[in-house]
N, C-alpha and C positions, 0 to 999 in steps of 0.2 A: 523528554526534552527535545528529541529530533526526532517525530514519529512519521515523516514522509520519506519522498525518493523522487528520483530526479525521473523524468520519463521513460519511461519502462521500454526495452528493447526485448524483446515477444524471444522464449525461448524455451524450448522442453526438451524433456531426455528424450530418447530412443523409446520406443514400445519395446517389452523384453518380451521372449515368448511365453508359450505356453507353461504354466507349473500346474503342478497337481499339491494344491498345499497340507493335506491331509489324505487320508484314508475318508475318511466322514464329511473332510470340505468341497466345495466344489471348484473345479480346477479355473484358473485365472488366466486370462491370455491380453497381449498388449500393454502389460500395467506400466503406466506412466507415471512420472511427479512434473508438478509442478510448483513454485513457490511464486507468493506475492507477499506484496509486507504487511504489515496488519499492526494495528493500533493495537495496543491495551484495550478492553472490554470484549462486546460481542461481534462476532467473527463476521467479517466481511461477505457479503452476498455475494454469487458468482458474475453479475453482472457490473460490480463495483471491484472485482480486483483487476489490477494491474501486474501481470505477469513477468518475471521476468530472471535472466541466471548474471546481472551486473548489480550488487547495490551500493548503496554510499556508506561507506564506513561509518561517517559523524552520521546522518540523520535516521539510520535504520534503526528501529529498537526491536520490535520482533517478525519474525516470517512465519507466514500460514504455510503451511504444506497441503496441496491438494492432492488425491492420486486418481486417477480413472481404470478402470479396467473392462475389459469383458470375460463375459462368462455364460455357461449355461441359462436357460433361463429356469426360474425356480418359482413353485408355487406358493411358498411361504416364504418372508423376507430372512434373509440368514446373513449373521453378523461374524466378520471375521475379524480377532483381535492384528492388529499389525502392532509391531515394534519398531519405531523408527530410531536411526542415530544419527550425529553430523559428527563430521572431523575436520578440524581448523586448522591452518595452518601450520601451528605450532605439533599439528597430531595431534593434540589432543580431544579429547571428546567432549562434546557439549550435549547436555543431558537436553533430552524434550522435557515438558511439562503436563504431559497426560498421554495416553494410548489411544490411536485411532482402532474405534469400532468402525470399521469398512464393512457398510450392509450391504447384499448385493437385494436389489429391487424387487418384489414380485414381480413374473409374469415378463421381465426382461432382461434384455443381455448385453446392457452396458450399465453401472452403475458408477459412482462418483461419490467421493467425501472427502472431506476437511477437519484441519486440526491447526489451533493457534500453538505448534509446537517448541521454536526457539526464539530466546529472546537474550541480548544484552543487559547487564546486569542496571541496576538503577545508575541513571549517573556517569556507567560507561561507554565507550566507543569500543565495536566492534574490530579485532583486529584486521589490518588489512593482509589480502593473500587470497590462496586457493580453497576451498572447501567441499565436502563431500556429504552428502546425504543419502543413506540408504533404507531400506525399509525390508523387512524379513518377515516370515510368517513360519511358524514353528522352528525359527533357527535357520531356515533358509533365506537369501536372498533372492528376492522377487522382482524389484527395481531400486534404482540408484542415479543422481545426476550429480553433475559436479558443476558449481557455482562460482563464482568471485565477488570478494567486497575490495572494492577499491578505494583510497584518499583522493576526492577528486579537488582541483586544483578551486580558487577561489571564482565564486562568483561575478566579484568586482574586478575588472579588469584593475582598475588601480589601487587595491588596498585590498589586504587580506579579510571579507566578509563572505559570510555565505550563510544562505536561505535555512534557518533549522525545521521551519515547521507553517502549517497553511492550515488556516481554520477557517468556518462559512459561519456564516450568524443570519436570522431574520434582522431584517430593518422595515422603519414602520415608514417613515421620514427622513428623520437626521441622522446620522452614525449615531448610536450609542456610545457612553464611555466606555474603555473597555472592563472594565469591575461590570458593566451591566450587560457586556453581550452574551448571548445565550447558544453557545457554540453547537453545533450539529451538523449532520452529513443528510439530513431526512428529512424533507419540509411537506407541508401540503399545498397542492399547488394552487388551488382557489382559495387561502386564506394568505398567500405569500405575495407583496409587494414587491420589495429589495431585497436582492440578496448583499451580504458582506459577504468582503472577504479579507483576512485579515495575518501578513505574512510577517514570520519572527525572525528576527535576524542575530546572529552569534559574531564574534569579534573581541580581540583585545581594544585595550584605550587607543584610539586611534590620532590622537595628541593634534588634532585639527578637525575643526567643524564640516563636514562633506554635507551633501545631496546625492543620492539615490535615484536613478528614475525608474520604477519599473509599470510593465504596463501586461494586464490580463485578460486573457481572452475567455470567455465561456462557448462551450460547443453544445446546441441542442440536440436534444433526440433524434430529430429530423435532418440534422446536419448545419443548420444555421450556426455562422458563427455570429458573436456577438459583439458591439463597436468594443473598444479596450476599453478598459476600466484603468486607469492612470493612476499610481499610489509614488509616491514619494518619501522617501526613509533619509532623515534629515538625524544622523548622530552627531550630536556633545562631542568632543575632544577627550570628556574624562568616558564616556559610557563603554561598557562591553558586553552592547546587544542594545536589544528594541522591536519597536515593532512599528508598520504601517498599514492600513487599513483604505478603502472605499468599499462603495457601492454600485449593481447596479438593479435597476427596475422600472417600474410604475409605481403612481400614486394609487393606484387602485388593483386590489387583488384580482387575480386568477383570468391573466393574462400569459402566466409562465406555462408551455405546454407539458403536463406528464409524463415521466420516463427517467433515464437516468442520464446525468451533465457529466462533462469533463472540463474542469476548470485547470489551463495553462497559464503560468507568469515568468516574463524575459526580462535579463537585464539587459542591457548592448545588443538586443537581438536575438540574445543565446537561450531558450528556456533553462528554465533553472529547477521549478517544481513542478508535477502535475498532482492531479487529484480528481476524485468522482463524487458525485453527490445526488439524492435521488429526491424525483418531487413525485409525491403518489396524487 
């Protein structure tokens, strides 16, 4: 329901030293975490996550864990089972949902993996607080960082609203209706015109008809930014949520150049969501 986060403030644990995590394994030195958030489905490409140890209570639904290490370097690739846990506020433990097989590379001596490991239950919100993440390899602890999910304050300066979710669509022409747009993070860049983009807003009945103005920016590969793209979120007095939508492009494809965007939207000024999207 809120599968984004508000723009990401860059942050890793410590490199921990050297461990020798077996007799048989080969010993690991520097190992890092890092977390970004991550959608439901397949796991975010390294070049599309957004890093970070602050997230948003409401819109977070699950965190990728990445770890890096160095090591030996090895002639055959070799897979090291990790066991990761988090601890919430409350102290309690929150189970992951699979085991990270950490390969260390043939033939070198830094490798890198991921796992879509913790996630908010269907429906709920993340408690707010402190939390702990560590990862162990036979029982020992190897590295660990410690994070925050915060309740961040509203969107709208004047009425309790805030951004749950940010989605892209092709567009050919006109906006599609929304029952027809065909949501994605992955376009091809010689058949892509317009992009949407199309932001979800959460809120009780807000008992008076408001406007919205928000305005987005897309950043190229090459550093271009893009003019704003202007959306407008016009709720009903009875509604609690919605959404608003533009675009932008050409009428003619494969003018967008290849590589990977980051799409920004502010309300008053203040960004409020980001997000990355890739045109091959």
């Amino acid at each position: 329901m809120r599968p984004q986060m508000r723009i990401a403030v860059l942050g890793l644990t410590a490199a921990w030293p050297c461990v020798a995590v077996s007799a048989e394994q080969p010993a690991l030195d520097q190992v890092t975490i890092r977390l970004y958030e991550q959608a439901d489905g397949v796991l975010l490409p390294m070049a599309r996550r957004i890093y970070s140890t602050h997230f948003d209570a409401m819109r977070t639904r699950a965190l990728g864990l990445e770890i890096s290490a160095m090591h030996p370097a090895q002639e055959t690739p070799v897979q090291i089972p990790f066991v990761c846990t988090m601890q919430g506020p409350d102290d309690s433990g929150i189970e992951s949902d699979r085991t990270i097989l950490f390969e260390l590379a043939a033939g070198h001596t830094q490798s890198t993996s991921t796992s879509l490991l913790f996630g908010a239950a269907d429906e709920e919100d993340w408690q707010p607080g402190d939390y702990r993440v560590q990862c162990l390899v036979d029982g020992q602890v190897i590295a660990q960082m410690p994070f925050e999910v915060v309740l961040n304050p509203s969107d709208v300066a004047s009425a309790e609203i805030r951004v749950a979710g940010l989605r892209l669509f092709p567009v050919e022409r006109e906006l599609p209706a929304r029952a027809e747009r065909r949501y994605t993070s992955a376009m091809v860049a010689a058949e892509t015109r317009h992009i949407g983009i199309e932001l979800e807003f959460t809120h009780a009945p807000l008992g008076q008809a408001m406007m919205i103005p928000v305005e987005c920016h897309y950043f190229w590969p090459d550093g271009q930014t893009s003019p704003p793209v202007l959306l407008r979120y016009e709720p009903q007095a009875t509604w609690s949520g919605g959404y608003s939508a533009g675009a932008l492009g050409w009428d003619q494809a494969g003018k967008w150049l290849p590589g990977v965007y980051t799409v920004t939207c502010s309300i008053g000024g203040r960004p409020v969501i980001v997000d990355r999207f890739d045109l091959s």
